[in-house]
Structure formats: C-alpha cells, structure tokens
C-alpha positions in Angstrom: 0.0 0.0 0.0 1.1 3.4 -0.4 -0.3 7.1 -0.1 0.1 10.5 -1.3 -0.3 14.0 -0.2 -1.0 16.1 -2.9 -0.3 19.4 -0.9 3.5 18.2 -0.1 3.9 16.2 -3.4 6.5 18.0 -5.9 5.0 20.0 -8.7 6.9 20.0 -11.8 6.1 22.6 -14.6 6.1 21.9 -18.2 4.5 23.1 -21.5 1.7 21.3 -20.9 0.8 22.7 -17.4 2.1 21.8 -13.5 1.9 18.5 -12.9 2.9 15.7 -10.5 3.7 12.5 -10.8 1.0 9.7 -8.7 2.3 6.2 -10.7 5.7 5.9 -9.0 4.7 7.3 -5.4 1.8 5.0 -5.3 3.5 2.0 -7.4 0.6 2.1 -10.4 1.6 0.8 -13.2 -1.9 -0.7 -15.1 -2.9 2.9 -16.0 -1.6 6.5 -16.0 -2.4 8.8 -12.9 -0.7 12.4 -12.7 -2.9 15.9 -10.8 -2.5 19.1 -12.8 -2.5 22.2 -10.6 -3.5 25.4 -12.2 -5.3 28.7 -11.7 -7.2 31.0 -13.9 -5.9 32.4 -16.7 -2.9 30.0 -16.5 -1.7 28.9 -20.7 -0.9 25.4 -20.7 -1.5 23.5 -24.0 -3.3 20.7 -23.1 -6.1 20.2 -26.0 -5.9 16.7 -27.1 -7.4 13.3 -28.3 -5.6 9.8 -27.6 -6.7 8.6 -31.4 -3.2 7.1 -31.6 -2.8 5.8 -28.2 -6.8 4.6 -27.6 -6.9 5.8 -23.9 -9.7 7.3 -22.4 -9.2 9.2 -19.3 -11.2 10.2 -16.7 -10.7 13.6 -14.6 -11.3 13.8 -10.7 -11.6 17.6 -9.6 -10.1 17.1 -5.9 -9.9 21.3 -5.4 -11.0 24.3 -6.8 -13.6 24.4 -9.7 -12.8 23.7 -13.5 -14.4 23.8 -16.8 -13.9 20.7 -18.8 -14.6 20.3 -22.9 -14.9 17.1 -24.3 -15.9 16.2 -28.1 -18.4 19.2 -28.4 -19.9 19.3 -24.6 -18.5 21.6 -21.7 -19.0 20.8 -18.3 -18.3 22.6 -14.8 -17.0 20.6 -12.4 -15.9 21.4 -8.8 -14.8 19.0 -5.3 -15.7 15.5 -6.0 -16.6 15.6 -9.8 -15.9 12.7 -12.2 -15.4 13.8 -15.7 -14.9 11.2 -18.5 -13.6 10.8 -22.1 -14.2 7.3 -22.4 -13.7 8.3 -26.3 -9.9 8.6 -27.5 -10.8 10.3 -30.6 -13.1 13.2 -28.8 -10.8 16.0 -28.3 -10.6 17.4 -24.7 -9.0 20.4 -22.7 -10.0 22.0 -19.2 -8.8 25.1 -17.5 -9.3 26.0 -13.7 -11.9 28.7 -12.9 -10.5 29.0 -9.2 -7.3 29.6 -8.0 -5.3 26.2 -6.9 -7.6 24.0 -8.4 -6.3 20.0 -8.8 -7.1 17.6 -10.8 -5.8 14.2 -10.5 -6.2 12.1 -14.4 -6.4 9.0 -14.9 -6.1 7.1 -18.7 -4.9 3.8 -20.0 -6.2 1.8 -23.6 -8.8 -0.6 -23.0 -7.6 -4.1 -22.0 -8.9 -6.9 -21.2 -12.9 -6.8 -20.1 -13.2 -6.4 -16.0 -16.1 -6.8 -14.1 -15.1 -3.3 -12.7 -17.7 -2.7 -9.9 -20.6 -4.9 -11.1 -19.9 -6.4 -8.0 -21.9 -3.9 -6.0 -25.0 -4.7 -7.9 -24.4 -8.5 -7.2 -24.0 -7.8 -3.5 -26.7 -7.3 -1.2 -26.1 -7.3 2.9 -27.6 -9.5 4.9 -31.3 -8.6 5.9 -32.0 -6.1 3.0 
C-alpha cells in the first residue's frame, strides 16, 4: 500500500501545465495517474485526443472548480466531480476557474474486459 499528499507532493512545470507524478509514489503501473494544478488564466497547451494511443481518461476535480470540454460538450466541475472521455478520438482540454484547483487524471487503452464494480450490484447485505 502506499499514499500521497498532494499538498506536499513535488510540482513539476512543463509546456503542458504543472503537474505531478502519482504512478511511481503509489507503485501504479496498469494505468496512467498524474494531478494538474493550475489557476485562472494560466496557458498550458493541453487540448488533445488519444486517437493514436486509444486511452480514455477520466478527470477527478479534488480542489478548486474547473471547466472541462470534451468532443463538443462543456462541463463545470468542482470538489468530487468525475469527468470522462471514455472516447480517445473526442478531443478534450479544461482550465481551472479558481485559484489552486487540482485535478488528478487517470487514462490507459482498453484491455482486457473487468467486471469493474458490477460487484456492487451482485451484492446485497444480509437482511436487506
């Protein structure tokens, strides 16, 4: 098991905004996980699609609020919102809306099929 703090966690800048790094401090390595910090106004070029590399991606807003476009919707997200790209060829970007806002992504090409959380429909406690 491991854990990270994003507060105390090294952000790096690039072209492409300030990131850090979450698949070597947690020891991932079936998917990609990284958290972008950024503030309004901030230029990163992060508009993309993963058409050559068939990832979708997913977006967990952990501070701060954000504005997400995917393919031809926009979203607002804020503390606790999930936003998907589930497909690689829909272009996406966001850009914070509030100052410090994190987001921690998540993407990796389809593999093999999981019975990723049907679980919780199969289960049911005892006396319900």
């Amino acid at each position: 098991m491991a854990t990270v703090d994003l507060s105390t966690l090294p952000v790096k800048p690039t072209s492409f905004g300030r990131w850090q790094q979450l698949n070597g401090p947690l020891g991932l390595q079936a998917f990609g996980m990284n958290a972008i910090v950024c503030d309004p106004g901030e230029e990163f070029d992060i508009a993309h699609d993963e058409s050559e590399t068939g990832h979708q991606e997913a977006y967990v807003v952990v501070s701060g609020r954000a504005v997400f476009t995917i393919g031809d919707d926009r979203i607002e997200a804020g503390p606790g919102t999930v936003v998907s790209a589930p497909d690689p060829a829909a272009n996406r970007a966001y850009e914070a809306l509030e100052p410090g806002t994190r987001i921690v992504c998540i993407g990796a090409a389809p593999g093999e099929a999981q019975p990723y959380g049907e679980w919780i429909d199969e289960d049911e406690p005892e006396g319900h």
